[in-house]
C-alpha positions in Angstrom: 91.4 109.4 74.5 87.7 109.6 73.3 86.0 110.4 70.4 82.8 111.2 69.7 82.0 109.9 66.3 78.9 110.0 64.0 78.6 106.4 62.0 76.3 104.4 59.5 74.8 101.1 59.9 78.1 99.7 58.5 80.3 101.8 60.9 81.6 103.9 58.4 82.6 107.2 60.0 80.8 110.2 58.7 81.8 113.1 61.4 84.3 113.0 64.1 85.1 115.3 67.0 86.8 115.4 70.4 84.2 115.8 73.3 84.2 118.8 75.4 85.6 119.3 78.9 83.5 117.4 81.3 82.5 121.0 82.4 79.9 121.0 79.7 77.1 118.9 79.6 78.5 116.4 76.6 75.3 114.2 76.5 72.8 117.4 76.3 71.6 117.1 72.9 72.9 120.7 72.1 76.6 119.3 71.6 77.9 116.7 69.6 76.6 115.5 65.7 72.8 114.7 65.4 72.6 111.2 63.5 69.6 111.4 60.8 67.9 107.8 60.0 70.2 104.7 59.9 73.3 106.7 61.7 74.1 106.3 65.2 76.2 109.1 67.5 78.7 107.7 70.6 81.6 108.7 72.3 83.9 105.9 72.0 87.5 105.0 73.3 90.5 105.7 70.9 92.4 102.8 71.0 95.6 103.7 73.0 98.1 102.7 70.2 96.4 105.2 67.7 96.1 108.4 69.9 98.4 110.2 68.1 96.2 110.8 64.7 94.2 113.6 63.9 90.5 113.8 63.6 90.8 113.2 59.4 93.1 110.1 60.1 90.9 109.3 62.6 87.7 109.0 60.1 89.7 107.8 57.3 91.7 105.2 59.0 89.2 103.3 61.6 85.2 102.5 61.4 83.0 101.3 64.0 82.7 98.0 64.9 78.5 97.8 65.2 78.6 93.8 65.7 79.2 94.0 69.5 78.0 95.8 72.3 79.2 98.5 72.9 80.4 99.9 69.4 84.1 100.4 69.7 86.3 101.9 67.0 88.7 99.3 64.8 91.3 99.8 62.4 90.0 99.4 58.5 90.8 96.6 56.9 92.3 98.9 53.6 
């Protein structure tokens, strides 16, 4: 599963969504959340183990891991 996340320098989730069918265009910069200054917009992989949460859970529960390349999404550490 993919999400496509909006994050901070730290990887702190600020928006989360699930990506459209690949019949839309998901990279056109009409979808998805615009990052401002200092925020950074992906589509990242779910770990498989945590597919089951919701897109709150999701943003509450992980942040993005910004110190490799790519970004992936990582449990917090709360």
């Amino acid at each position: 599963m993919k999400a496509h996340v909006l994050y901070d320098t730290q990887g702190k989730i600020i928006s989360a969504g699930f990506p459209l069918p690949l019949t839309f265009d998901i990279l056109s910069p009409r979808f998805g959340p615009k990052p401002s200054e200092g925020q950074y917009a992906a589509i990242l992989d779910v770990p498989e183990e945590l597919g089951t949460m919701d897109l709150v859970e999701l943003a509450q529960r992980l942040q993005v891991d910004t110190k490799g390349k790519p970004h992936k999404l990582i449990l917090t550490s709360k």
